[in-house]
C-alpha positions in Angstrom: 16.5 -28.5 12.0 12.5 -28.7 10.2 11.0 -28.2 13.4 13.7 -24.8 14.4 13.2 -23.6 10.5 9.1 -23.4 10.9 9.6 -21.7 14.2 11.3 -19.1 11.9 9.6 -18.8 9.4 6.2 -18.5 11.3 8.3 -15.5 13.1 9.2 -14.1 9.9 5.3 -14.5 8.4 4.4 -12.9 12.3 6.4 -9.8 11.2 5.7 -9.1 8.2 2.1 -9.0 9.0 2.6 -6.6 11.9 4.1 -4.8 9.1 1.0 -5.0 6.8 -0.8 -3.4 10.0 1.4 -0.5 10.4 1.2 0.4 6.7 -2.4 0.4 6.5 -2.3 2.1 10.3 -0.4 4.9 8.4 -2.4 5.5 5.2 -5.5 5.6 7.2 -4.5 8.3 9.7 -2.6 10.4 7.0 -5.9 10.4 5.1 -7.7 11.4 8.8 -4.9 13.9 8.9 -6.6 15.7 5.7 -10.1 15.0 6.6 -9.6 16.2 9.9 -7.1 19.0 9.5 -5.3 17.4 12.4 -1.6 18.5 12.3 -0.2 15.8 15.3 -1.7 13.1 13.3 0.3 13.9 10.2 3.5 14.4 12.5 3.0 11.0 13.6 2.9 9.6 10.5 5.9 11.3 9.1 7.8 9.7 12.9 6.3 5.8 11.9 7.9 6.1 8.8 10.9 5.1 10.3 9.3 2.2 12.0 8.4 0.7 8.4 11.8 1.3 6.9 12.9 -0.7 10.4 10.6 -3.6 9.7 11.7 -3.9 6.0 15.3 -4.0 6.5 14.6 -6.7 9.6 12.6 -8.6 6.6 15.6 -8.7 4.5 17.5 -9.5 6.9 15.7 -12.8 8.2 15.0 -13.6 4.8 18.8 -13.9 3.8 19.2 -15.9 7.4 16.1 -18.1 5.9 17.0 -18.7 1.8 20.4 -20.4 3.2 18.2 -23.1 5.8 15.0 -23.5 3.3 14.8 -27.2 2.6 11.8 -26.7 0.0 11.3 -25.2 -3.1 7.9 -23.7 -2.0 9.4 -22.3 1.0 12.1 -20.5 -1.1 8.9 -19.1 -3.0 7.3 -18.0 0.5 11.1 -16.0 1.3 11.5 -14.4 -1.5 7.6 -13.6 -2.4 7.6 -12.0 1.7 10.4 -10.1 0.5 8.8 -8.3 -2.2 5.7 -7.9 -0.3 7.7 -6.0 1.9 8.7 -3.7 -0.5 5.4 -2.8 -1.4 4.6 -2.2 1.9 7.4 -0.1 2.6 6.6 1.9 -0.4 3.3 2.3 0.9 4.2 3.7 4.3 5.8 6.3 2.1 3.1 7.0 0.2 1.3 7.3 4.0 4.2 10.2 4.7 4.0 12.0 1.2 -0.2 12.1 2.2 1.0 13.5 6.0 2.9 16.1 4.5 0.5 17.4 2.3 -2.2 17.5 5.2 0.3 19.9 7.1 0.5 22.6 3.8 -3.7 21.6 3.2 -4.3 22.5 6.8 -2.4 26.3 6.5 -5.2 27.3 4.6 -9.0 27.1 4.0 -10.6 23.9 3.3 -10.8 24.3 -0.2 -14.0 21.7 -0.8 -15.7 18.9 0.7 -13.6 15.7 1.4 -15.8 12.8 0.0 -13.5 11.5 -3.0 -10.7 11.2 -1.0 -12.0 8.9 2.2 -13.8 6.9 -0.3 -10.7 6.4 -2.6 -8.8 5.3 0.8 -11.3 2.5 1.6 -10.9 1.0 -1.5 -7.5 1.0 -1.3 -7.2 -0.1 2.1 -9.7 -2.8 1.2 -7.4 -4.0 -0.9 -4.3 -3.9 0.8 -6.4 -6.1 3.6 -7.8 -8.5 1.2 -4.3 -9.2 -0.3 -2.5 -9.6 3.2 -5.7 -12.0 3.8 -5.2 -14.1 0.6 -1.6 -14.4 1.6 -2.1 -15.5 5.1 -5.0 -17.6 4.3 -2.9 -19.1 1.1 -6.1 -18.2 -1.1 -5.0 -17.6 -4.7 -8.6 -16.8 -6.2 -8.8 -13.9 -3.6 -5.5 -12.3 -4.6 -6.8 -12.5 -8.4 -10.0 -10.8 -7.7 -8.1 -8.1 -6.1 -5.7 -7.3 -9.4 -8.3 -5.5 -11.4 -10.1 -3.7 -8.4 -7.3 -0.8 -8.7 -8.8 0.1 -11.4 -11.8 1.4 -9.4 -9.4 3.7 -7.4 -8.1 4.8 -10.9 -10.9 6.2 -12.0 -11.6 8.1 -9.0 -8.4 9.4 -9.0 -9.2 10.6 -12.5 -12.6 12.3 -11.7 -11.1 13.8 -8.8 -8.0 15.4 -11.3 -10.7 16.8 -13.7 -13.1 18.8 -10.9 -9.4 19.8 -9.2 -8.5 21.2 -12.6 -11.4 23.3 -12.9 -11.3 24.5 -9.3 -7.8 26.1 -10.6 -9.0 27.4 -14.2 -11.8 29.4 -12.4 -10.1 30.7 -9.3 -6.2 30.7 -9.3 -5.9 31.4 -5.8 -6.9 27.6 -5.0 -4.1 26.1 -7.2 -1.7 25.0 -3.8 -4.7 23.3 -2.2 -5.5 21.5 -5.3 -2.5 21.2 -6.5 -1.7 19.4 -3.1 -5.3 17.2 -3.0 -4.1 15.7 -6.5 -0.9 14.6 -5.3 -3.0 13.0 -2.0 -5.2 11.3 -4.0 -2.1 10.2 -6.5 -0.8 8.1 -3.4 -3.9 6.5 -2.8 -3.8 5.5 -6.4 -0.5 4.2 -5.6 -1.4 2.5 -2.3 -4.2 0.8 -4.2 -1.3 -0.3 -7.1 1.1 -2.0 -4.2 -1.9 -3.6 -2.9 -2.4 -5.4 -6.4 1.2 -5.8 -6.6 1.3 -8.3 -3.0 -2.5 -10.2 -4.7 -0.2 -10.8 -7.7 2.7 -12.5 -5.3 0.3 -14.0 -3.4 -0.7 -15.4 -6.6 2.5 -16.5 -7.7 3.5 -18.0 -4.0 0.3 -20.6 -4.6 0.9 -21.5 -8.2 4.1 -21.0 -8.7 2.6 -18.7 -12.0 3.5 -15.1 -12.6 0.6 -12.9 -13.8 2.2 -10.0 -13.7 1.5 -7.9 -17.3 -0.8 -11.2 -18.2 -3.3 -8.8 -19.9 -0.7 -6.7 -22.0 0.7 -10.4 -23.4 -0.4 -11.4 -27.0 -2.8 -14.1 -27.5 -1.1 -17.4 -28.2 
């Protein structure tokens, strides 16, 4: 019974991963989708959002098969923390679709400005999303903390970004669409970057059994 419950679980771990690499497959071509202007890569975004909705009800679906065989406590903490990392990735393929879809209305008209802020906000979001999938694999709680406050730095882009888009539409009313539709873009990468703290935060919690979630809006003892 051990030896047929690891073979599971390792299948279960094995497929969640292949998740992890379809959400950040997604995000990255949406965002190539903008850059780009390329209309089929955005379509097949918006089609692979079906394959991440697939993989997250599979997820649930093994992990309810698993909760009833787990002969551990720590490997109820691996079920259930795979299960919300699952979540966020699913919610991150469909901030990879909400991206697509604004590449498709972007690429109707002009490019409005230069797309630096927007690649450079997906790496660091991406980075993250790889570092915490990393930590969790790898069972390294000190990398999943170090990845919790790095959202910030997508935050502030995202921020800078909102101010020059603003201005854009003050001064010229006829770009408000394209900026209008670059704010929500870069609004899912601040997103992304949020799920990707949200799995460093479980990863955290699957190694010492310690929930940091809101630590810094608790009241010193």
């Amino acid at each position: 019974m051990p030896r047929h419950f690891d073979d599971e679980l390792a299948k279960f771990k094995e497929i969640l991963l292949i998740m992890g690499s379809y959400a950040e497959s997604s995000v990255s071509q949406a965002v190539q989708a903008v850059t780009d202007r390329n209309d089929q890569l955005a379509e097949l975004v918006q089609h692979n959002d079906d394959i991440m909705d697939r993989y997250e009800i599979d997820i649930d679906d093994m992990a309810i098969n698993l909760l009833a065989k787990a002969p551990l406590a720590t490997d109820l903490r691996l079920i259930t923390v795979a299960m919300k990392i699952s979540q966020n990735l699913e919610r991150i393929g469909d901030e990879a679709t909400t991206i697509a879809r604004r590449a498709l209305e972007l690429n109707t008209e002009p490019q409005l400005k230069s797309y630096i802020d927007i690649p450079r906000m997906a790496g660091i979001a991406l980075a993250l999303l790889r570092e915490s999938l990393d930590a969790f694999v790898n069972k390294q709680p000190e990398k999943a903390r170090a990845v919790v406050p790095r959202d910030k730095e997508v935050d502030a882009l995202n921020r800078q970004l909102y101010r020059e888009l603003s201005s854009y539409m003050v001064e010229n009313p006829s770009t408000i669409s394209r900026c209008l539709n670059l704010m929500t873009v870069a609004k899912s990468l601040e997103r992304v970057a949020d799920h990707a703290a949200n799995i460093a935060e479980e990863v955290v919690y699957l190694c010492e059994a310690r929930d940091i979630r809101h630590e810094a809006n608790k009241p010193l003892p």
